[in-house]
KOLRODREN-734879 format. One record per residue (C-alpha): residue in one letter; z, y, x. Coordinates in nm, 2 decimals, always signed. Layout:
<rs>
residuo/z/y/x
A/Z/Y/X
...
</rs>
This chain:
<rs>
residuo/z/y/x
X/+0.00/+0.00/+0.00
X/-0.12/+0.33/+0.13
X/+0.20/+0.59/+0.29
X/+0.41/+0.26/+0.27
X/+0.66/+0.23/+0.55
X/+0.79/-0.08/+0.68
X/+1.18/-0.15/+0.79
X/+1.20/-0.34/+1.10
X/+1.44/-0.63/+1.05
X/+1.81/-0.53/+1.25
X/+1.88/-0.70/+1.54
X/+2.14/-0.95/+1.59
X/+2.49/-0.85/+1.70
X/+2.57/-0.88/+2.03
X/+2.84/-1.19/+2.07
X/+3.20/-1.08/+2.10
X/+3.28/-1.15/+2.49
X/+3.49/-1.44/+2.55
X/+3.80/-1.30/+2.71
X/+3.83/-1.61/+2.92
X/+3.49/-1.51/+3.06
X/+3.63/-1.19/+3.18
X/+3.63/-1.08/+3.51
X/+3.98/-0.97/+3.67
X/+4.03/-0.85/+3.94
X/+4.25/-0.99/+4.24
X/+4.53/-0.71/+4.15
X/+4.55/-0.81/+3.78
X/+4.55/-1.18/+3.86
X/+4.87/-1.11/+4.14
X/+5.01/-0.92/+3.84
X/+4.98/-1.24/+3.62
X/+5.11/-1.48/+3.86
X/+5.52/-1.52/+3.69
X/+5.68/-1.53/+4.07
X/+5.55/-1.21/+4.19
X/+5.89/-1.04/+4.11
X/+6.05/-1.34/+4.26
X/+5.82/-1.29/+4.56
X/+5.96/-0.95/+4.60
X/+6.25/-1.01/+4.55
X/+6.28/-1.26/+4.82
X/+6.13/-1.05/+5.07
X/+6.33/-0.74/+4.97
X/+6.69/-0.95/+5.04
X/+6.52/-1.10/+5.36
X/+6.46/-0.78/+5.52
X/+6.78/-0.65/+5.41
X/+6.99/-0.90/+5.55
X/+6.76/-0.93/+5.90
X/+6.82/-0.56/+5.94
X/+7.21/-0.58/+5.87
X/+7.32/-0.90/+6.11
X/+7.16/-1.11/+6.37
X/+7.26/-1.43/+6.27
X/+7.11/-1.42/+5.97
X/+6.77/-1.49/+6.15
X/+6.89/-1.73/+6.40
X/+6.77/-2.10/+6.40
X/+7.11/-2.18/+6.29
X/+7.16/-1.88/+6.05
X/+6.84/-2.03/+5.88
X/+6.97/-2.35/+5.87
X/+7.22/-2.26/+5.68
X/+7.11/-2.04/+5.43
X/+6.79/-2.27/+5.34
X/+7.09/-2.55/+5.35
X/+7.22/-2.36/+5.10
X/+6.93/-2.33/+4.83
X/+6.78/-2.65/+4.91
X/+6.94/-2.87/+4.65
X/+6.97/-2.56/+4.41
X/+6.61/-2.53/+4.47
X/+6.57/-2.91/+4.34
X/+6.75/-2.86/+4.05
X/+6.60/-2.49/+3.96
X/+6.23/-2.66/+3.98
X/+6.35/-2.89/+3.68
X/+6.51/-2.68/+3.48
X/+6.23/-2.41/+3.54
X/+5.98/-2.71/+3.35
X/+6.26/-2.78/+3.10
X/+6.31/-2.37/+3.03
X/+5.93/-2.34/+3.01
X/+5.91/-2.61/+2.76
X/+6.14/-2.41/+2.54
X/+6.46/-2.59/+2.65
X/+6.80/-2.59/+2.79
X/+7.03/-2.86/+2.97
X/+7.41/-2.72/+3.00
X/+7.49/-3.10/+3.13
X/+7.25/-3.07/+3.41
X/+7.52/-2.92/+3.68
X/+7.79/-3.17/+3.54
X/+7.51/-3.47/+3.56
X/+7.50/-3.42/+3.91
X/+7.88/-3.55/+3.99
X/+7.83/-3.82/+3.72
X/+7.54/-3.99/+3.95
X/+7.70/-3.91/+4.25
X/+8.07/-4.11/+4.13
X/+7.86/-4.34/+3.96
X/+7.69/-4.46/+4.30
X/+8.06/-4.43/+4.49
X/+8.21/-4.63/+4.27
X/+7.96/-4.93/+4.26
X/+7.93/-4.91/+4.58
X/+8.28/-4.87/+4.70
X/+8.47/-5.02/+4.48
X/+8.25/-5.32/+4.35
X/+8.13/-5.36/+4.72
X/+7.74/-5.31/+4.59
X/+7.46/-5.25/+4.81
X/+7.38/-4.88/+4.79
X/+7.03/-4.90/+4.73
X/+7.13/-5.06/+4.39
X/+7.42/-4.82/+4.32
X/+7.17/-4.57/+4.32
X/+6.93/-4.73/+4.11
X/+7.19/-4.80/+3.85
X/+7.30/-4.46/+3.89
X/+6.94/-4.33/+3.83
X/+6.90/-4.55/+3.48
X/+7.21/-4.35/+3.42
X/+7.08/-4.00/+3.47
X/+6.77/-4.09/+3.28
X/+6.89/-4.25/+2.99
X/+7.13/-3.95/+2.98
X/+6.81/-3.69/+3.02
X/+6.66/-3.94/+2.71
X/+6.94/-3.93/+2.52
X/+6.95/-3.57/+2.50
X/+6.60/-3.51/+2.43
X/+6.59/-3.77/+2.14
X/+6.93/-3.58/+2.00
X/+6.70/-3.24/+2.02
X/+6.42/-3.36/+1.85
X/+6.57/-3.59/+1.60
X/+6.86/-3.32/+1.48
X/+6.66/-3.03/+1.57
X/+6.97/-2.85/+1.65
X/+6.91/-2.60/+1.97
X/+6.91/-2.84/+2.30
X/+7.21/-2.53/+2.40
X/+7.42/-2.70/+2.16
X/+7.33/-3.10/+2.24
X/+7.39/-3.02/+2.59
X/+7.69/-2.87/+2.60
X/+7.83/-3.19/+2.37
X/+7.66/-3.41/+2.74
X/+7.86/-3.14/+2.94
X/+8.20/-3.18/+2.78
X/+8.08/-3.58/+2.73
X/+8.06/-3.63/+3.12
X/+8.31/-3.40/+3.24
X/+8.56/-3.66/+3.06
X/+8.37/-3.93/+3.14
X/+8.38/-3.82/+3.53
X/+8.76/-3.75/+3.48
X/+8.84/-4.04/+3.30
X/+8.65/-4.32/+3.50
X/+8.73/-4.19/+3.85
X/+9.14/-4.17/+3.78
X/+9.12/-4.52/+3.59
X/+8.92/-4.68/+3.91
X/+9.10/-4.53/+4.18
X/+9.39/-4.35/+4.07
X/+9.26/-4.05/+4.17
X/+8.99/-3.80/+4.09
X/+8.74/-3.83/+4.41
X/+8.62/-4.12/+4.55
X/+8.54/-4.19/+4.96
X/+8.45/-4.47/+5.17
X/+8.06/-4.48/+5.08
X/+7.94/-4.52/+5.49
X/+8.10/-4.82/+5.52
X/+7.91/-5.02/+5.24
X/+7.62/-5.19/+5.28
X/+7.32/-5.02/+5.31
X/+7.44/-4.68/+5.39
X/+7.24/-4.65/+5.69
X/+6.91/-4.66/+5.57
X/+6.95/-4.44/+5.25
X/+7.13/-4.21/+5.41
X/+6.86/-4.19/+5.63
X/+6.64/-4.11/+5.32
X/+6.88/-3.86/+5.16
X/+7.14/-3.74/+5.42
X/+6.97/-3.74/+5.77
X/+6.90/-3.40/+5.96
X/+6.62/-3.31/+6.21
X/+6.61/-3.03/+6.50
X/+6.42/-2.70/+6.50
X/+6.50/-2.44/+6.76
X/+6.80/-2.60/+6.82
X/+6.94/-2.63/+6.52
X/+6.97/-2.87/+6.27
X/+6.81/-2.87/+5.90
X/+6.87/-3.12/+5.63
X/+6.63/-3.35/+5.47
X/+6.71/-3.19/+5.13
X/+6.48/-2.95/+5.27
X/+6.19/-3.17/+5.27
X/+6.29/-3.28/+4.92
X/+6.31/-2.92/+4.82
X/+5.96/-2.87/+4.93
X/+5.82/-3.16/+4.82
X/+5.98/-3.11/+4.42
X/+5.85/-2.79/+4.46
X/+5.49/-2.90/+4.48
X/+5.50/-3.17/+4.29
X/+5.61/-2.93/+4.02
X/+5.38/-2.69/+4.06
X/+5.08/-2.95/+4.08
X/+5.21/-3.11/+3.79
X/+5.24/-2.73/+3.59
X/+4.90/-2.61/+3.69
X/+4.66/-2.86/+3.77
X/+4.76/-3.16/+3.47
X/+4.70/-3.21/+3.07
X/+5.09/-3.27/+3.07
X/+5.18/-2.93/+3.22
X/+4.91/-2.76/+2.97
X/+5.17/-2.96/+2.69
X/+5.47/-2.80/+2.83
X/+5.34/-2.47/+2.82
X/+5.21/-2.53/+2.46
X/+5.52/-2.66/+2.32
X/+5.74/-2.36/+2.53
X/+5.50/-2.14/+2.32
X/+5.45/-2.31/+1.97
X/+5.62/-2.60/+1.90
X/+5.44/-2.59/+1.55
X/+5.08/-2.49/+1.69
X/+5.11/-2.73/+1.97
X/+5.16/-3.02/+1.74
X/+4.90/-2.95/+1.54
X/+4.66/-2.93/+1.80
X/+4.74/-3.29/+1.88
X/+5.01/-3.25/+2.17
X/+5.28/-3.46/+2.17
X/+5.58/-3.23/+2.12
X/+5.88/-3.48/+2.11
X/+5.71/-3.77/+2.37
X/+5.69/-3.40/+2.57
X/+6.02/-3.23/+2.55
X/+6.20/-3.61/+2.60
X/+6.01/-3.63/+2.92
X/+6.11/-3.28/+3.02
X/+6.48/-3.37/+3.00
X/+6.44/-3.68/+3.15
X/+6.32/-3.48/+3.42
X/+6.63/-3.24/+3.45
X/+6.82/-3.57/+3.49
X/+6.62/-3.69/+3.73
X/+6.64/-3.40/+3.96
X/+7.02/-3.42/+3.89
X/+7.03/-3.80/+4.01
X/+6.84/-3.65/+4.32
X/+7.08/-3.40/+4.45
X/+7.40/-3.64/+4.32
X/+7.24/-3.87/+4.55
X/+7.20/-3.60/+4.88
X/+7.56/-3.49/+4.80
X/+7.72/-3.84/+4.81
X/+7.51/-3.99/+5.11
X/+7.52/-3.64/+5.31
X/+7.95/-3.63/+5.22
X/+8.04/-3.97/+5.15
X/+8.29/-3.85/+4.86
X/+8.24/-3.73/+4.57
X/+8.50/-3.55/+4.33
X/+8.52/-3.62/+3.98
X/+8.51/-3.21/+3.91
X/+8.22/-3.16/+4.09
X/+7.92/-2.93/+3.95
X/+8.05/-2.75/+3.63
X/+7.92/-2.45/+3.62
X/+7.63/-2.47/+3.83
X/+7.42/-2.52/+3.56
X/+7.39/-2.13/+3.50
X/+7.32/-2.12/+3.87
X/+7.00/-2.33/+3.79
X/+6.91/-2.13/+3.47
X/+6.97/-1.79/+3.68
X/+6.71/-1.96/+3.96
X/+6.46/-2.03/+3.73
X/+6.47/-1.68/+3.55
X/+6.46/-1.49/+3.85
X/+6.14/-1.70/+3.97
X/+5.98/-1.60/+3.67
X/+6.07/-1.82/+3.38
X/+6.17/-1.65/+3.01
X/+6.43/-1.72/+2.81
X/+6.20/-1.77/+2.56
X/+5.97/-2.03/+2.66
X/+5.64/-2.07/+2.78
X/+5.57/-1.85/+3.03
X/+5.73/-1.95/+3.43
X/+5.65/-2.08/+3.74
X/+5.79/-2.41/+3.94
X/+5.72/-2.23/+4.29
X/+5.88/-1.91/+4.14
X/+6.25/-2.11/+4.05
X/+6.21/-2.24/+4.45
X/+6.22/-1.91/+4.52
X/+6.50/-1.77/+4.31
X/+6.75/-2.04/+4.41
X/+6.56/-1.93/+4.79
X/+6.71/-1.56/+4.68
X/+7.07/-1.75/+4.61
X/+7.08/-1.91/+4.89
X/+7.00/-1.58/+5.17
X/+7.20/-1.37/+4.92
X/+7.56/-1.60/+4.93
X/+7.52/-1.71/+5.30
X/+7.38/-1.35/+5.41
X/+7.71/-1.19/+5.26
X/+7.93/-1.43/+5.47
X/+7.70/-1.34/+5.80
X/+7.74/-0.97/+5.76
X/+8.16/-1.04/+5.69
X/+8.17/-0.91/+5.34
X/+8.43/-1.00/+5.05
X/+8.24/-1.30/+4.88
X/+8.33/-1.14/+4.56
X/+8.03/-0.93/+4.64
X/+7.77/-1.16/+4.55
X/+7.85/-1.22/+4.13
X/+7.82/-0.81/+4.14
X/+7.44/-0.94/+4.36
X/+7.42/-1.21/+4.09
X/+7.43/-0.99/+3.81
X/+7.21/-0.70/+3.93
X/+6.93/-0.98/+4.02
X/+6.97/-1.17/+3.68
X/+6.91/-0.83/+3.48
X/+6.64/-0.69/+3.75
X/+6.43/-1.00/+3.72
X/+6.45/-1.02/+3.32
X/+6.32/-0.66/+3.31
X/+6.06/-0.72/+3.58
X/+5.93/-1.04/+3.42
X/+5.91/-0.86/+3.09
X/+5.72/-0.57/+3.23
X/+5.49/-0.84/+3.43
X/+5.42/-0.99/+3.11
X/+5.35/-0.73/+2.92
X/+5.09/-0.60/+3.19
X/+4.93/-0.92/+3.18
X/+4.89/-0.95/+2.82
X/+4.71/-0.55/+2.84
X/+4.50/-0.69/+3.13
X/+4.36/-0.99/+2.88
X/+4.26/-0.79/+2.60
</rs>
């Protein structure tokens, strides 16, 4: 038709960018990472201390403060997964004794090879770490609650059992049993650096570290702790298996508790029956400054290393320089409430980065 005009079809809208397709630069992906402030922190106390006293970076000043977080370390890496999976263990400090009087005991008392005290010990610790994860998930009540019942639970049991076996609340005599030598060598044994002497913990400190971190980063089962630390809800009804996953995740906490129950009995050869109450706020304060929220979800394996790292300078870097110990709750406290406020901030400067 004559003076007609045509209309040319629209075009088609542009796709919406996938914001995992995103490019970030190396800044915002530093800014990400949950153990930055845990990184800084650690260097910030390191440099601190170095410039106050010399010991503090002497082969055997080292020793001792790395001594020091090297079985907090172990136990901070668990509870680190546990917290990121949305969880708590209050029984984890207290746990920690019970394997460690449980493997005396067989072994001193019943005359048992060590090697099978401890692997009694460690069906102990896990069946405990099950235990408490079936209670969370079957009652649903907060895993605060359930764990604090384990805590009070073993702290009798510990009580209880030693007194009854030995008349007494500690129990000694483990290096003369059978098989002493050879897991001590596993657990307890020390090796020199610069004249000084470290502690194998240290290895297993490193070693939980990474397998931690592997695990977290680089496994389906680490993306399942993440996603139940998130969502419990959304993660189950994208198919993840929310109790199988938080169960595991306790049994883990135990695990690492049957660990360092194990260093601290070989490496002492006596164990008291009073032995780690309250350390499991140590562990919790650990993960949180490496990164971890209280919340769930969000943390970092290698970031809990180095916050029980920051304990461990921190206490032992107090004695070096001859303060009042009392000094270091007033360092606790400052560092607990500094790293919740930096993670926050971290986080929230992530999230802006994504969108």
């Amino acid at each position: 038709m004559s003076g007609s005009r045509t209309t040319a079809p629209p075009a088609p809208a542009a796709p919406a960018a996938d914001e995992r397709l995103a490019r970030t630069t190396p800044v915002h992906r530093l800014i990400g990472r949950p153990e930055l402030g845990a990184v800084l922190g650690a260097l910030s106390v390191f440099v601190f201390f170095a410039l106050l006293t010399e010991q503090f970076l002497s082969p055997l000043g080292a020793a001792t403060w790395l001594d020091d977080s090297a079985t907090l370390g172990i136990m901070a890496v668990a509870v680190a997964l546990l917290m990121i999976g949305g969880e708590f263990d209050l029984s984890a400090g207290v746990l920690t004794a019970s394997c460690a009087l449980l493997t005396a005991l067989l072994a001193v008392e019943l005359g048992w090879n060590v090697w099978l005290s401890l692997l009694v010990s460690l069906a102990f610790a896990l069946a405990v770490g099950a235990l408490n994860g079936w209670l969370v998930m079957r009652t649903g009540l907060p895993s605060f609650i359930v764990t604090l019942g384990s805590f009070l639970a073993l702290q009798g049991l510990n009580l209880g059992v030693t007194r009854l076996a030995t008349g007494s609340v500690q129990v000694s005599g483990v290096r003369e049993a059978a098989g002493y030598e050879s897991a001590g060598f596993l657990f307890a044994s020390v090796f020199d650096i610069g004249g000084a002497s470290f502690q194998i913990s240290l290895v297993w400190w490193v070693v939980t570290a990474a397998i931690a971190s592997l695990v977290l980063l680089r496994t389906r089962f680490g993306n399942w702790i993440f996603a139940v630390g998130g969502s419990a809800l959304s993660a189950r009804q994208v198919g993840v298996p929310v109790r199988r996953t938080k169960v595991l995740l306790f049994m883990t906490t135990a695990g690492a508790a049957w660990l360092v129950g194990s260093i601290n009995i070989l490496r002492f050869t006596t164990a008291q029956a009073n032995q780690g109450v309250g350390l499991e706020f140590q562990y919790i304060i650990a993960a949180v400054i490496g990164g971890c929220l209280m919340t769930g979800g969000y943390g970092s394996a290698i970031g809990a290393a180095i916050g029980a790292l920051i304990f461990g300078m921190a206490r032992q870097g107090i004695v070096f320089a001859q303060w009042n110990s009392d000094w270091f709750m007033l360092f606790l406290g400052v560092m607990l409430l500094a790293a919740v406020l930096v993670n926050n901030a971290f986080r929230a400067r992530a999230e802006r980065t994504r969108r």
